[in-house]
C-alpha positions in Angstrom: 19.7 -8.3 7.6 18.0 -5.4 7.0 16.9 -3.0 9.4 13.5 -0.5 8.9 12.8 2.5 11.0 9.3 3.7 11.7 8.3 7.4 13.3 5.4 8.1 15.0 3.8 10.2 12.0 4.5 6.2 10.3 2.5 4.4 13.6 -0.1 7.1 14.3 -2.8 5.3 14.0 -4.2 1.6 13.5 -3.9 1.8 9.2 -0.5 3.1 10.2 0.7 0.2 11.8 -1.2 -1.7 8.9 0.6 -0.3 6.8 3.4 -1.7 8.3 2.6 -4.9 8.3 2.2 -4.5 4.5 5.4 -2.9 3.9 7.4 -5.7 6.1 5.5 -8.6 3.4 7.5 -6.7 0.3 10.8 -7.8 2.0 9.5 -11.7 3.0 12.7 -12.9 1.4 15.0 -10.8 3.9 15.6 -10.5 7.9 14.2 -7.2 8.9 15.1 -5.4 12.4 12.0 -3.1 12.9 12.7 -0.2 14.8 10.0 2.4 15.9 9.0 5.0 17.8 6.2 6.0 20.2 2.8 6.3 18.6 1.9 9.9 17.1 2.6 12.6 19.6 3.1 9.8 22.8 6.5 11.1 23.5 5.4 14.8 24.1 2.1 13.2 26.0 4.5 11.1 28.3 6.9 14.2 28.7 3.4 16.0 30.5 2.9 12.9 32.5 6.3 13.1 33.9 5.6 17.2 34.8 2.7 16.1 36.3 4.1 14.1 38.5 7.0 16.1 39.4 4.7 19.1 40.3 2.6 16.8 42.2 -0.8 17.5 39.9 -1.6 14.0 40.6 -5.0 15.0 39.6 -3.9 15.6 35.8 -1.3 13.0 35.9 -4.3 10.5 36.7 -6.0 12.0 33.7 -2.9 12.0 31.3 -2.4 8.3 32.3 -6.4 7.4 31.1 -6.2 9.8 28.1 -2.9 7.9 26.4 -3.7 4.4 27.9 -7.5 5.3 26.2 -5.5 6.3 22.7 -3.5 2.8 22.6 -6.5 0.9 23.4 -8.5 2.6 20.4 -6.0 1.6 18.0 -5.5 -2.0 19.6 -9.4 -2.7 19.0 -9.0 -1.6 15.7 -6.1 -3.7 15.1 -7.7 -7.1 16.3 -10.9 -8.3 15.6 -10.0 -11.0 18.9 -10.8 -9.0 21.4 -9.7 -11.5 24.1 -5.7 -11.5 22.7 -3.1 -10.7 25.5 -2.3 -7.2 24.0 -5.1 -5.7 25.2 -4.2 -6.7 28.9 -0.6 -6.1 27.9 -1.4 -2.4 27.4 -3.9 -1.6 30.2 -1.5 -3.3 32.8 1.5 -0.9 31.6 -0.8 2.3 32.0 -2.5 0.4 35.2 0.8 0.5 36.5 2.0 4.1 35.8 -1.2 5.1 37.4 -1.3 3.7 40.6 -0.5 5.6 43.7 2.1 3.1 44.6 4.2 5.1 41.8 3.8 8.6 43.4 7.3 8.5 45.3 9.5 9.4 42.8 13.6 9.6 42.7 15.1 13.1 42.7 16.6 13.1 39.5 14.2 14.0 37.4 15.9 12.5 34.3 16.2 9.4 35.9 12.4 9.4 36.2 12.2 10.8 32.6 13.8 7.9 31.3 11.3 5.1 33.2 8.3 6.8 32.5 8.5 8.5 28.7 10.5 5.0 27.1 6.9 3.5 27.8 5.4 4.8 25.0 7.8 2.9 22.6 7.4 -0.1 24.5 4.0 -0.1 24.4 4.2 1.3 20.5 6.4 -2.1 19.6 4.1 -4.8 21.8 0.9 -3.6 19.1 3.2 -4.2 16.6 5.0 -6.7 16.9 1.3 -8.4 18.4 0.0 -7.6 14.9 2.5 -8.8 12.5 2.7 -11.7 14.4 -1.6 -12.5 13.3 -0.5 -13.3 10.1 3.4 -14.5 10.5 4.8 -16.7 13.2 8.5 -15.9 12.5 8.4 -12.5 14.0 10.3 -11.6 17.8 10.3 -8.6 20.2 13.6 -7.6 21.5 14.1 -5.3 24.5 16.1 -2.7 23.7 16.4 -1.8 27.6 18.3 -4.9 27.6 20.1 -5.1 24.3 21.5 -1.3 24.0 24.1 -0.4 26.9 24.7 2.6 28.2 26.1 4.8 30.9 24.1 6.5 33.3 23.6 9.9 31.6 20.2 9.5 31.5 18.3 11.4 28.7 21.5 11.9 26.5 22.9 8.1 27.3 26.0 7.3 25.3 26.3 3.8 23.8 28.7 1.0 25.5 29.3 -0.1 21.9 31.2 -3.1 22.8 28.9 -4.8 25.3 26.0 -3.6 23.0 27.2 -5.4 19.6 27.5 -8.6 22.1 23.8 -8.4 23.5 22.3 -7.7 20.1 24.1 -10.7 18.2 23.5 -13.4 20.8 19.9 -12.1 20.8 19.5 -13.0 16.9 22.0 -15.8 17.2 19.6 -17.1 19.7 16.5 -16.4 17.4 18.0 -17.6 14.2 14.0 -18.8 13.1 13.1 -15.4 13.5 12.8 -12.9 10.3 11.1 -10.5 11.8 12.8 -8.9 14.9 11.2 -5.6 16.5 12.3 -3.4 18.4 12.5 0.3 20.9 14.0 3.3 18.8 15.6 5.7 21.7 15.9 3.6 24.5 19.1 1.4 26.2 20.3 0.2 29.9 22.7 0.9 32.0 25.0 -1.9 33.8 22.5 -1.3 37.0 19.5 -2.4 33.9 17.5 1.2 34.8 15.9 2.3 31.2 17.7 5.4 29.5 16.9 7.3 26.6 19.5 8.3 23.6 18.1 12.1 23.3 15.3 13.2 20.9 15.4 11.6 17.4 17.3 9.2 19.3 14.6 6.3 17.1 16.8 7.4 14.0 20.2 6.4 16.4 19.3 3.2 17.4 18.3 2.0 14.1 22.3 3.1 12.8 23.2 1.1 16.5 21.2 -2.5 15.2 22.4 -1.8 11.8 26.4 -1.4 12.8 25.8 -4.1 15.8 24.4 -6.9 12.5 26.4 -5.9 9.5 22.9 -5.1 7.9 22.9 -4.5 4.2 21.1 -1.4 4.4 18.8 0.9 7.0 15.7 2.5 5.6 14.1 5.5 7.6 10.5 5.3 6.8 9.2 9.1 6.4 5.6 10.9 5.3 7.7 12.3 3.0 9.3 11.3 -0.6 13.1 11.1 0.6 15.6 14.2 1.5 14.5 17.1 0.4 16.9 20.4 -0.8 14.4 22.7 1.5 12.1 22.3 3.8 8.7 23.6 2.0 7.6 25.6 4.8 10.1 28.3 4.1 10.7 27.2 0.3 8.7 26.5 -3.0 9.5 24.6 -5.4 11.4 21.8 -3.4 13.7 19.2 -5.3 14.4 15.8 -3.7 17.9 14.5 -3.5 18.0 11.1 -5.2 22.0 10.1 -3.5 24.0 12.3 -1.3 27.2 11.2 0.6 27.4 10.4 4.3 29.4 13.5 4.5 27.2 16.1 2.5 24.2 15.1 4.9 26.3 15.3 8.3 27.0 19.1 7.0 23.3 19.8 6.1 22.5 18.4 9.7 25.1 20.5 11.6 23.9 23.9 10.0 19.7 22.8 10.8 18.6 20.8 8.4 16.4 18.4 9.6 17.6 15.8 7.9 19.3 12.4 9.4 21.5 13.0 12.9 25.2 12.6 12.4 24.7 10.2 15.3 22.8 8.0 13.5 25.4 8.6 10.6 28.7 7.7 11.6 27.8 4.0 12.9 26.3 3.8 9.0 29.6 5.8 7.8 32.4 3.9 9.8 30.5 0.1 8.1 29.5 1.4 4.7 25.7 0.8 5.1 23.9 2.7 3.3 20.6 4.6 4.6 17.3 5.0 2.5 14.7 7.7 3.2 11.6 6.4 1.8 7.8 7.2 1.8 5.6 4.9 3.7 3.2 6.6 1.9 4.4 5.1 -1.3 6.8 2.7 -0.5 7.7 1.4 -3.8 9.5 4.8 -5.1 13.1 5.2 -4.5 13.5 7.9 -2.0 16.8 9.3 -1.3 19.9 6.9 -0.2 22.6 8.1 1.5 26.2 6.6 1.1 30.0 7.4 0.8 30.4 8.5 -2.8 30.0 12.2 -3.2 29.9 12.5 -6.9 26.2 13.4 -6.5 26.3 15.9 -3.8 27.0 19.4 -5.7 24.3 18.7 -8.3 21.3 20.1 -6.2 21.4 23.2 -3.9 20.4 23.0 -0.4 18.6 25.2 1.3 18.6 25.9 5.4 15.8 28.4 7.0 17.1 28.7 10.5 14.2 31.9 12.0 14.0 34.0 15.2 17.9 34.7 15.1 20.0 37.2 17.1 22.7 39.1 15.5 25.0 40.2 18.4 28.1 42.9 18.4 30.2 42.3 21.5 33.3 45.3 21.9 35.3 45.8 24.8 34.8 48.8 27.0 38.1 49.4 26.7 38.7 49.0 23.3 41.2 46.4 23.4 41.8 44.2 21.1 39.6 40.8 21.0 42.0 38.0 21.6 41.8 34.3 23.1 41.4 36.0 26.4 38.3 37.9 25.5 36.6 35.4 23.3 37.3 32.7 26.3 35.5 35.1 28.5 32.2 35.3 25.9 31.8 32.0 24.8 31.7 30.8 28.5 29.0 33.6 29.3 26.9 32.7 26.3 27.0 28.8 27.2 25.8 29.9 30.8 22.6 30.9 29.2 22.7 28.1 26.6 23.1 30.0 23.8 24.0 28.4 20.5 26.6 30.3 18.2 25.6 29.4 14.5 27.8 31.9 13.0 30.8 34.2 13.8 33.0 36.5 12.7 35.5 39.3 14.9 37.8 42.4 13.8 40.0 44.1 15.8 37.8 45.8 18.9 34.4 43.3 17.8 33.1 40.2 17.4 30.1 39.2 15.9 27.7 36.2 16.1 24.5 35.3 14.9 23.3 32.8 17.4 19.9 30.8 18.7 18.8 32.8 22.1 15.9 31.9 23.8 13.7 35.0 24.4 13.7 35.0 28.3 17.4 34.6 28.1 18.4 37.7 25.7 17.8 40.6 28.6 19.9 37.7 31.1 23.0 37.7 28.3 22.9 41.6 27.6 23.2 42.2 31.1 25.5 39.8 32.2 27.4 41.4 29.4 27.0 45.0 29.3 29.5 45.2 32.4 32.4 44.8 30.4 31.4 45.3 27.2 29.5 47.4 24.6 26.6 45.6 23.3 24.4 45.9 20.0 21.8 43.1 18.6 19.0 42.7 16.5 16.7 40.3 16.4 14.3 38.4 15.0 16.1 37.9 11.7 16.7 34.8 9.5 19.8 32.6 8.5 20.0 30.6 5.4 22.4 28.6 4.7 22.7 27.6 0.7 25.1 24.5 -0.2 26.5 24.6 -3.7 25.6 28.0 -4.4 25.8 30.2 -7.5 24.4 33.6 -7.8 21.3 33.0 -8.7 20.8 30.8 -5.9 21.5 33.7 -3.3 19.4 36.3 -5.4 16.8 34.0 -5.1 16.5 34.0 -1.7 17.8 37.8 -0.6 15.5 39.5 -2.9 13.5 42.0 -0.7 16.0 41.5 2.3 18.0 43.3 4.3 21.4 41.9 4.4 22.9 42.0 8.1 26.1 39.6 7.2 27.3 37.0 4.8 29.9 34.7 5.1 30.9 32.1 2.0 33.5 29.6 1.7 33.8 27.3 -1.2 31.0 25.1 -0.9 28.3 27.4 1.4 27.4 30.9 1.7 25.3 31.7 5.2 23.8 34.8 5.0 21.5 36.8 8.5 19.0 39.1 6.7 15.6 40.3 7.5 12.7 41.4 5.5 13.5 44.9 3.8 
């Protein structure tokens, strides 16, 4: 078993999800789980639907329903040339249904609502799909991830019941043994009560580690408009490099300082079995990509590169001057998580500490307030922090040249430095 997963960029359009189909006939000779996402920007679309709603714009939320049910039925005509097969009914019944007034009493919680209404788009995305390989193949099966994947009730960030999932998903493909083709939701599960949740944003990436983990697959590929991992992203580097094999371990750490690479939730699953995970070009499927796995022999041969923008660089000191201990650092970090921000680096002396940190805008006047009572407060903002993995010199000339320097911290493996242009 072998289990592909597809993003929206990779199911955008109808010569997207053609190109699907033609990628799944290079691997006739093996089972394939197919994992996607919502098509193109449907996630963000259905995330405006379920505003409008809430806000009770029922106006707009009408329109938002047409515009995206409108979208999929452009790409399903393009898809089949029978224009009387059952996914064009299967589509404008799902939007039909979101539409209708009968909807407009909604539950409280709005994630609970989040959940039903935004998972549509990847059902929706995997009935075309699954309705199109199936033209040309007869061995291919659409699995419900809302009733495979259990969860608790923490809807939006759901945690996997790994147990009872593992048992859903084999007695599924036990039951479908014919079957080599097997698609299925990215992001969504079930709780015990069977109401939809989500797995958080690039939760598509998780559930494709949850089928792989679940089946013992040989491998997971992440299907990408890109060639495989890359040691920068090009938007804030030339002259990127991609990594041909990094360890399981080298791409949780570029993930936890911002890469945006693989999620270490999609990860361990892969980590704890052994599978490894491909990031290949849909574009040009036949080239290698990048695979990671366990050995890190490979991982100090390229440097990586993290552009993390619009940072604060805040100086907390007592008013008192008193030394910062537990007591004081307690007291910070709980008034920084109040206004959710994120701490990507720290440091303290004696009478200071010192963080560079994600704030949103709106929030930085709330924090230096709340703040300023008991303590004396400097910041600057708007800076940069790269982090640079297996660095030498040259590496962090390379990128400081023409900066100003505002802190650097290094450690064996990775220098971070906050700097901002001279």
């Amino acid at each position: 078993m072998r289990v592909f997963k597809f993003g929206g960029a990779s199911v955008k359009d109808a010569a997207s999800v053609k190109n699907v189909g033609h990628i799944i006939t290079n691997f006739s000779d093996d089972k394939v789980v197919v994992v996607a996402s919502a098509m193109g920007k449907t996630t963000n679309a259905m995330e405006v639907i379920v505003d409008s709603l809430y806000n009770k714009d029922y106006d707009a939320f009408r329109a938002q329903v047409q515009e995206r049910k409108q979208f999929h039925l452009a790409i399903v005509d393009d898809l089949f040339e029978q224009k009387n097969h059952p996914i064009f009914d299967e589509v404008k019944n799902i939007f039909n249904n979101l539409g209708n007034p009968t909807h407009l009493p909604i539950a409280e919680n709005y994630d609970f609502e989040y959940d039903q209404i935004v998972s549509l788009g990847e059902l929706i995305s995997t009935k075309i799909i699954q309705a199109y390989i199936g033209l040309n193949r007869k061995d291919t099966v659409w699995m419900d991830a809302r009733q495979l994947v259990r969860t608790n009730n923490n809807y939006r960030y759901a945690d996997v019941k790994w147990d009872k999932t593992e048992s859903l998903i084999r007695d599924f493909v036990a039951k479908h043994s014919e079957k080599t083709v097997f698609v299925t939701q990215g992001f969504l599960g079930h709780t015990d009560e069977s109401f939809t949740t989500t797995l958080g944003r690039e939760g598509s990436d998780f559930t494709a580690g949850i089928f792989a983990y679940c089946l013992d697959a040989k491998d997971v590929t992440i299907w990408k408009d890109v060639p495989g991992m890359l040691n920068a992203d090009p938007k804030w580097f030339d002259n990127t490099v991609k990594l041909d094999m990094i360890s399981f371990k080298e791409a949780i750490e570029l993930s936890y300082y911002g890469a945006s690479v693989i999620h270490p939730k999609t990860l361990k699953p892969l980590q704890n079995k052994g599978i490894p995970l491909y990031v290949k070009s849909f574009v040009h499927p036949e080239n290698m990509g990048t695979v990671i796995q366990r050995s890190t022999e490979h991982d100090a041969l390229i440097p990586s590169f993290i552009f993390k923008m619009n940072q604060v660089l805040m100086s907390i000191t007592p008013k008192d001057f008193s030394f910062i201990a537990e007591e004081n650092l307690s007291d910070i970090f709980k008034r920084l998580a109040s206004e959710s921000a994120r701490i990507n680096v720290m440091q303290n002396s004696a009478l200071s500490f010192t963080a560079c940190m994600d704030i949103r805008p709106e929030s930085l006047p709330k924090i230096v307030e709340n703040l300023s009572a008991d303590y004396i407060i400097k910041y600057n903002n708007d800076l940069e922090l790269v982090t640079i993995r297996h660095y030498d010199q040259a590496t962090i000339d390379r990128v400081t040249t023409g900066k100003q320097i505002f802190m650097e911290q290094k450690t064996r493996q990775t220098v971070r430095i906050v700097m901002k242009n001279s």
